[in-house]
N, C-alpha and C positions, 0 to 999 in steps of 0.2 A: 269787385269781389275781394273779400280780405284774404292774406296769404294765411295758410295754417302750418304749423309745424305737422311733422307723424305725427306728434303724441295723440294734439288736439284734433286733426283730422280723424285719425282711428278712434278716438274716444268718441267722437259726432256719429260715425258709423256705426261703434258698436251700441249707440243709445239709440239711433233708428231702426237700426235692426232686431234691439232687444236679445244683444248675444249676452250671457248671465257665464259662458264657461270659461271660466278662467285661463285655463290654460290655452284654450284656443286664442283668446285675446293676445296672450304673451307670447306665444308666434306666430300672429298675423303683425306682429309689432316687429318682430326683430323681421320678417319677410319684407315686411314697408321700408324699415331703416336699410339693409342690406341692398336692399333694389336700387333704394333712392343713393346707396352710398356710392357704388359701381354704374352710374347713371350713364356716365360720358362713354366709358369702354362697352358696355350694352349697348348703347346709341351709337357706338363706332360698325359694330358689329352685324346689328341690326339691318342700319343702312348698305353696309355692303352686298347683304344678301338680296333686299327691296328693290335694288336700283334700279333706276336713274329716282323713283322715289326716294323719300326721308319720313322717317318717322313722326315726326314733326306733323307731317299734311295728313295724317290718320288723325282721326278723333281720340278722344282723350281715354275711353275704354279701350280701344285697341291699343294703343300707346301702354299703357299699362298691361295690357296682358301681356303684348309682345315682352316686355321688360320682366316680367315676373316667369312666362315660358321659359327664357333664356337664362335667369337664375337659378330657377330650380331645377333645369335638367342639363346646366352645363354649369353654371360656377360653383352649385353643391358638389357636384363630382369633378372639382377640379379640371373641370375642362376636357377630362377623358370618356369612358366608355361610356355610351347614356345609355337608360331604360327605356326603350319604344313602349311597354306597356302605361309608364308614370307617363310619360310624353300625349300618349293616345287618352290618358285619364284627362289631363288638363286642358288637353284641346275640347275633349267633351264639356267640361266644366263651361269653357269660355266661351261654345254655343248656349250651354241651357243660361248663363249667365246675361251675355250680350246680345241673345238670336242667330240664327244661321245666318241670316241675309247679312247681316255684321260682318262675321266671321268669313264670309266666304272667300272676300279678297286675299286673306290673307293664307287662306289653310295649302294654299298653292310653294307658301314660301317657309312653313313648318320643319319637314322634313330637311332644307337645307340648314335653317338653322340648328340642326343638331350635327350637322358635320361639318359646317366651317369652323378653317383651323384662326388661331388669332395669329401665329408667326407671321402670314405674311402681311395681313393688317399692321401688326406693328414695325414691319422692317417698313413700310408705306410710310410712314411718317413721322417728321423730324423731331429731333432733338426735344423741345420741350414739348411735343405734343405725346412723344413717346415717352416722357417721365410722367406725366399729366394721366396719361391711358395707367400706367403703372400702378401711378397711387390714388390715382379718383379724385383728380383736378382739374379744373377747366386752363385750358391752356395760359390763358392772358395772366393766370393768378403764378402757375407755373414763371411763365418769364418775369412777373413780376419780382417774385423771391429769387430769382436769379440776380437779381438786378442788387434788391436789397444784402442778400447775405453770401452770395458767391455760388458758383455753382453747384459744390460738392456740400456746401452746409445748407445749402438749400434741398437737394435730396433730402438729406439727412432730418430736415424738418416735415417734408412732404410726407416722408414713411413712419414716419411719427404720430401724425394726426390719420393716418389710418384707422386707429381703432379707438375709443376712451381711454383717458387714464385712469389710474385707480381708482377705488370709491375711495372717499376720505367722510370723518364723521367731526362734529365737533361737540365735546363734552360742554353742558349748560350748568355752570356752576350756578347760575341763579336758583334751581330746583334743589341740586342737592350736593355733596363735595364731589369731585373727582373720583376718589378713591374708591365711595359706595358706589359710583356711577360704573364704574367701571368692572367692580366686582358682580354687577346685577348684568351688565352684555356678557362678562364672562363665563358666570353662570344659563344666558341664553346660548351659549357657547359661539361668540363674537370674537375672534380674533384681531389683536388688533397691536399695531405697533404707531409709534410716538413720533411723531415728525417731529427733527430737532428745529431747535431755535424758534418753532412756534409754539403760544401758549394754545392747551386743552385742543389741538389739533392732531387726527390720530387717523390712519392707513387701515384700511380695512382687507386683512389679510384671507379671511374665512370668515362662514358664517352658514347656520342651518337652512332659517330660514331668511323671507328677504326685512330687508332693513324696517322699511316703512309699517310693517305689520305685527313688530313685537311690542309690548305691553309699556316696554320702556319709551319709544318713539312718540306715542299714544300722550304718556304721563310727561314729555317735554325735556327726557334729560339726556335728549341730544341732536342736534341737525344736521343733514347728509349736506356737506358744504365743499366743493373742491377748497384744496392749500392755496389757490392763487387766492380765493376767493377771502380766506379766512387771513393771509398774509397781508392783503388791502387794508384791511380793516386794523391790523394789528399795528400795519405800518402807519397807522393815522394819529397811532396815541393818545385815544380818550380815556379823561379822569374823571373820575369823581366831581359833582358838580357842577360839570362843563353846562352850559347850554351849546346842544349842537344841532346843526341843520342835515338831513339826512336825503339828499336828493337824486331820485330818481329809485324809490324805496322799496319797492314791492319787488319779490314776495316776500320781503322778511330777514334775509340773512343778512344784509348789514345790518339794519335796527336791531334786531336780538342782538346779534355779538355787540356792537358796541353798548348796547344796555347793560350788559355781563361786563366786558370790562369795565363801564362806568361804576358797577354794581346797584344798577337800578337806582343812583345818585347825582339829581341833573333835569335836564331837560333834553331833549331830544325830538325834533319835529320834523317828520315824513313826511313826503310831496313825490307825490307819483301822479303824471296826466289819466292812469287808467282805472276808474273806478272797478272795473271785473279783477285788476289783480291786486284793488284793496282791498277788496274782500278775502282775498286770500293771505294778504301781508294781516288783516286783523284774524284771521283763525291763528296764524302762526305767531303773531304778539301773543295770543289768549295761553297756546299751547308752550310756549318758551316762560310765560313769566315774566317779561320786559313791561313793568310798570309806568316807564316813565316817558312813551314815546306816544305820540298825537298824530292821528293822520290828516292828511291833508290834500286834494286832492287840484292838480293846477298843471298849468303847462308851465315848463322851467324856461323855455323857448323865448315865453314871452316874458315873464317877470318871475321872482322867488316873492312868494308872497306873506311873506313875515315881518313883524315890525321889527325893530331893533335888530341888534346885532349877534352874532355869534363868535362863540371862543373856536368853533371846528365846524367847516363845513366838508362835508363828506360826500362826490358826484362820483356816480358810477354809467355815465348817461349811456344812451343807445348806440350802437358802434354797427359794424357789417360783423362781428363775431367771428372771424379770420383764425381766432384762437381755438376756437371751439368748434371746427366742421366735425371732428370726430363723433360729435355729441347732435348733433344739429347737422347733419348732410344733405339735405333739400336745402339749405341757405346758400350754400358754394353754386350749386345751379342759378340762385335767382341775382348774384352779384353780377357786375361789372368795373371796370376803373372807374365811371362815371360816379358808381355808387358811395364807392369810397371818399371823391370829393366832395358829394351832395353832404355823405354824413360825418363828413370833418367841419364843414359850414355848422351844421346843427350842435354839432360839438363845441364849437368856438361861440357858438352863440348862448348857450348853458353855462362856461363855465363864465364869460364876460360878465351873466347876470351875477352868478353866485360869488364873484368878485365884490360885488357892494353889501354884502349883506357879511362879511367881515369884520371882526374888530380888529382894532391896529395889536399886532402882536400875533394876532389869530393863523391860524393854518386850514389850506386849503388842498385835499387833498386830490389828485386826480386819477382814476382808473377806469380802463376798458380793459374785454376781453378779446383786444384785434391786436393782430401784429404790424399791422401797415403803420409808417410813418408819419403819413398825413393824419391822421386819428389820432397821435400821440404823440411826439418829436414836434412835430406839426402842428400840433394846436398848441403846445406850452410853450414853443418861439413866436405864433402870434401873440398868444396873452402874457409876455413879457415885455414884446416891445409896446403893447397899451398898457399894460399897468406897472409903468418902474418901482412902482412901492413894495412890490411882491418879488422873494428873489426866493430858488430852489433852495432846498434845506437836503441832508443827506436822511435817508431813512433808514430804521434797523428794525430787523436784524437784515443782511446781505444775503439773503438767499439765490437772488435772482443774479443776473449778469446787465452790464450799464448799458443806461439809452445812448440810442445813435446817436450824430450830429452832433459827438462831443457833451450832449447832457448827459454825464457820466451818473450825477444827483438819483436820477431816475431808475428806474429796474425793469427789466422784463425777462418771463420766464415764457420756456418752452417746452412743448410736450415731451420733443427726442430727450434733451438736459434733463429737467425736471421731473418729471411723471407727474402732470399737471395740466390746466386748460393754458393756452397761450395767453400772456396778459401782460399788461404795464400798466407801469405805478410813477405817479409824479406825487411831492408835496413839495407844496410852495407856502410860505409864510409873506405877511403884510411884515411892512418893518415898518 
């Protein structure tokens, strides 16, 4: 069975069920994200009160009631005084929902769960499982950042990826200048301030309504892009002319931005393995105005399947997304270390290809959205010591802070520093 993010899972649900009310959708959304975020300390708490059961050996209905009872009537009210009547509503709910005969095992262990306290749960266990309970990490990732960045900046990254960073938007000169662009959100009354040192890249301060639904989003003169994401792309330095290879493409926000900075002048050819999210990288081609980008649809795993060569190849390939749990918090539940190795393999194995597909002089740029080493540090000390002809180049502007392991060349930013998705940046030039 294939894994779903909230979005796509609640968007599945609310097309079987034929829910049409907006608002109900957009807090059954943030109630999926919050449950799923606070997953590990739920499940701490849960268990304590089941035992010598685990939540785990409940079916996948119970499982989730239990997890979503325990939110709404203990982590909304901050863990304090609960409402027996909201408590008694929900229990109702998840009879007429799952049946009685369901429910029965469990409604014995209800009323505890609205009065265990968490202190002595967490004075119970150690060191990084009680940072891990704190900020909604799985332990093993907990000691891992310990490992990589010290104890005390390891918190300091953990409390970090708690929540989103800010929205950020990116202004689409290809539609119209800057200036008009900016004047037509301002008059939607769009607040909005200018991340330095990056181009048409801008913080979204305030705003009436939501992003995606004003007139201007619609007409293409602008895309909701995190700064890591727009700073990749920027740090790549495509011009006018270039032919460049764009891989791993969908849905769109490299191809557009580098369309823009090329100014629609060049070639540009996308390859993404999944035809459902080319379909979505070609609505957002249509809607940006990025004339001069070709889809393509292939595994990068196995070959880049272009003839000739290119001035800039551009890989953002699949990572465990270590930077982005804040955005994504069902992924932190479904990692392990294995995962990370597996998808350093698959990493080293993309960008090996998109090594030959190169011209001499050319640059090759490399970016995930993971903080682990092995994904980043890790794959560009493999793919140096197989291709000597390719040596790290410095990228600008310096926003970020330098890669481990001495690859100073390189960048990565972080949520705590930055107010951004965690992410690293390699380019490396053929010589």
């Amino acid at each position: 069975m294939r894994r779903l993010n909230e979005r796509s899972a609640l968007m599945r649900t609310v097309k079987q069920l034929d829910v049409s009310n907006f608002s109900a959708i957009r807090y059954a959304y943030r109630l999926v994200v919050e449950t799923s975020r606070r997953r590990n300390l739920l499940d701490k708490l849960i268990n304590d009160v089941v035992a010598p059961k685990k939540i785990s050996e409940y079916n996948l209905g119970i499982q989730a009631f239990l997890r979503l009872y325990v939110y709404q009537t203990r982590v909304t009210r901050n863990w304090s005084k609960f409402n027996l009547k909201e408590a008694q509503n929900i229990a109702s709910l998840g009879r007429a929902i799952l049946g009685w005969q369901t429910m029965r095992e469990i409604e014995p262990f209800l009323g505890f769960l609205l009065t265990r306290q968490l202190a002595s749960i967490m004075d119970s266990a150690g060191d990084a499982e009680r940072v891990g309970l704190k900020t909604f990490h799985p332990t093993w990732f907990v000691e891992y950042c310990f490992k990589l960045f010290g104890h005390d900046e390891a918190v300091a990254f953990l409390e970090g990826s708690i929540l989103p960073p800010p929205t950020y938007i990116r202004i689409n000169t290809l539609v119209a200048s800057e200036e008009t662009i900016l004047q037509k959100l301002d008059d939607s009354e769009v607040k909005l301030q200018k991340e330095p040192a990056l181009k048409h890249t801008y913080r979204v301060l305030g705003l009436k309504e939501p992003l995606n639904e004003l007139p201007s989003y619609r007409e293409g003169l602008f895309y909701i892009q995190d700064k890591a994401s727009c700073f990749a792309t920027q740090a790549a330095n495509p011009q006018p002319g270039m032919r460049v290879f764009d891989v791993c493409a969908a849905p769109g926000a490299k191809t557009t931005y580098l369309a823009q900075l090329m100014q629609n002048q060049g070639e540009i050819y996308s390859v993404d393995f999944s035809a459902k999210r080319m379909r979505t990288w070609r609505r957002e081609i249509a809607r940006m105005g990025a004339k001069i980008a070709q889809p393509v649809i292939a595994d990068v795993r196995v070959s880049v399947p272009f003839s000739g060569e290119a001035d800039l190849v551009v890989l953002d390939p699949p990572c465990t997304s270590t930077g982005v749990f804040a955005k994504q918090p069902s992924a932190k539940w479904r990692l392990s270390p294995k995962s990370v190795e597996n998808m350093a393999q698959i990493q080293l194995q993309m960008i090996n290809n998109c090594a030959e597909k190169i011209a001499k002089g050319g640059v090759l740029t490399y970016s995930t959205c993971s903080i682990t080493e092995e994904e980043n540090e890790g794959v560009v000390e493999h793919f140096l010591i197989d291709h000597p002809d390719f040596t790290l180049t410095d990228i600008e502007p310096k926003i970020g802070l330098p890669g481990l392991r001495g690859l100073t060349q390189c960048q990565r930013l972080y949520p705590h520093i930055h107010q951004c998705n965690g992410f690293f940046i390699a380019k490396l030039r053929k010589t």
